[in-house]
C-alpha positions as a printed Julia matrix, in Angstrom:
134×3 Matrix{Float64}:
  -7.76   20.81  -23.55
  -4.41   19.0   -23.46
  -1.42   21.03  -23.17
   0.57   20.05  -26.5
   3.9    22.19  -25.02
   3.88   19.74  -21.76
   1.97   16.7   -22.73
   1.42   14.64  -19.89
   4.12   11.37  -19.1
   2.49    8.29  -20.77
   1.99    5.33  -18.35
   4.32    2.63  -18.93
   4.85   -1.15  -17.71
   7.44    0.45  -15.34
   4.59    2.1   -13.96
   2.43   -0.4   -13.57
   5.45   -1.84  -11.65
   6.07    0.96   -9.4
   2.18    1.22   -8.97
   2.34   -3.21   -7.86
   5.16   -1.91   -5.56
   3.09    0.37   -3.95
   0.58   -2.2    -3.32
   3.17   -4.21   -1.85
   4.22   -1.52    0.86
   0.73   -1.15    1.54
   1.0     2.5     0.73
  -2.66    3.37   -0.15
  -1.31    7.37   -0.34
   1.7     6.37   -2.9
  -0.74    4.57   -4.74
  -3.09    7.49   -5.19
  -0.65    9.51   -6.67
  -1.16    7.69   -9.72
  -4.28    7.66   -9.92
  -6.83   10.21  -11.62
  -8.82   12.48   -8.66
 -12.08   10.84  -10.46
 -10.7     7.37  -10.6
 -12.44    4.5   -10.75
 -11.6     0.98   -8.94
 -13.95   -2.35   -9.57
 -13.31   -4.65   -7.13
 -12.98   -8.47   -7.8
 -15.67   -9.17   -5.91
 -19.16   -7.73   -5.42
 -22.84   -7.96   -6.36
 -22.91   -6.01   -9.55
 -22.07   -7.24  -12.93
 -18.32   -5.16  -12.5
 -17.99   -6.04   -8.93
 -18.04   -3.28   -6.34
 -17.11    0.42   -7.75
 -15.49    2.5    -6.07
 -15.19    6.3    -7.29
 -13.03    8.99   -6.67
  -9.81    9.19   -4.79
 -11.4     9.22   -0.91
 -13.93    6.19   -2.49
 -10.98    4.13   -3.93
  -7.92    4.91   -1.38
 -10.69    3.54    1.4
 -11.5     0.46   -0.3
  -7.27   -0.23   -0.67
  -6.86    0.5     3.16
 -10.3    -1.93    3.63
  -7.81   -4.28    1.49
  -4.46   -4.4     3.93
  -6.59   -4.1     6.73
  -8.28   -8.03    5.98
  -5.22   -8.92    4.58
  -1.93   -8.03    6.91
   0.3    -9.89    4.75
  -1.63   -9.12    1.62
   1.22   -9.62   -1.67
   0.62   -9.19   -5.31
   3.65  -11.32   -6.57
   4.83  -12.53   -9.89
   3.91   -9.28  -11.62
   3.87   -8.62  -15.45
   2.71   -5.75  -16.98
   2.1    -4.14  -20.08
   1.12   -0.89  -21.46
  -0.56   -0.24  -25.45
  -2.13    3.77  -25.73
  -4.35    4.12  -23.08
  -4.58    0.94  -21.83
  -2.59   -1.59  -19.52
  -2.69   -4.61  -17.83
  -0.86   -6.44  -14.94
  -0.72   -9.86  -13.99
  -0.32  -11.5   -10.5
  -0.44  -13.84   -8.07
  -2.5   -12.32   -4.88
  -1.49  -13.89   -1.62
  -3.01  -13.41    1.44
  -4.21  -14.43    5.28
  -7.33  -12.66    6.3
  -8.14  -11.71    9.55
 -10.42  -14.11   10.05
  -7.94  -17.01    9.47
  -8.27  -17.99    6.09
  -5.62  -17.7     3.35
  -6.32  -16.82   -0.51
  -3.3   -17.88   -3.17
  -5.35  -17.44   -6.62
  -4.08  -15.39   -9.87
  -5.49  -12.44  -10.99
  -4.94   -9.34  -13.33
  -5.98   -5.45  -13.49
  -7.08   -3.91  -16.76
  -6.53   -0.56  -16.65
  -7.61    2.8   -18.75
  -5.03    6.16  -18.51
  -5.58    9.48  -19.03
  -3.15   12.38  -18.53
  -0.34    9.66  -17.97
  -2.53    8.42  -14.58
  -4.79    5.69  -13.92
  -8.03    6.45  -14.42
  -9.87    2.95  -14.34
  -8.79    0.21  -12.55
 -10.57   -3.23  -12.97
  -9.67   -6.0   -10.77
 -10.33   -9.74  -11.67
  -8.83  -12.89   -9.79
  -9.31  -16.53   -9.75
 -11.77  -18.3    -6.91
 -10.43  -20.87   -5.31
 -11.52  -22.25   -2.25
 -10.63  -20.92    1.37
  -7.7   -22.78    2.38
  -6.9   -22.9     6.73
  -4.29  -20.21    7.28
């Protein structure tokens, strides 16, 4: 039951800002902290119709980390967010050399569902392009 005396921060653009910050750093433990402990994360990619889902905090901090680990130099630039009730969305430009030597410059966005001023949902979707040589 929600606590009407100490009602929980609502999510804002600012923190879908601070959250694309944390990406930025590369901080998969920053970033959990605003998620949900059940959160949910759909990657861009994957074989199901919503990608590959990742659940729960452990799921979903491990697929972040899988993220800056293929990516070194992995940036989500150009950011614009916006918040309306209990949803939000961010737009970017990803940027990236993988490990393997290939380089990824596409646009993308994350639609996201809060609850208790956290993210509980986060859906990823980005443009594919073709590999370019890093």
């Amino acid at each position: 039951m929600p606590d009407t005396l100490n009602p929980a921060p609502a999510v804002t653009a600012d923190t879908l800002a601070a959250f694309s910050d944390a990406f930025n750093r590369h901080d998969a433990h920053a970033l959990m902290e605003f998620m949900t402990d059940d959160c949910v994360f759909d990657a861009a990619g994957g074989n199901e119709v919503y990608g590959t889902r990742y659940v729960g905090k452990d799921a979903v901090r491990a697929a972040f980390e899988a993220v800056f680990k293929a990516f070194p130099d992995a940036r989500w630039g150009h950011g614009r967010h916006f918040v309306t009730g209990d949803r939000g969305v961010s737009e970017w430009v990803f940027s990236g050399t993988h490990t393997q030597g290939f380089r990824i410059e596409a646009e993308g966005c994350d639609l996201f569902e809060f609850r208790d001023g956290l993210i509980a949902v986060k859906r990823a979707f980005r443009k594919d392009r073709p590999q370019q040589p890093a």
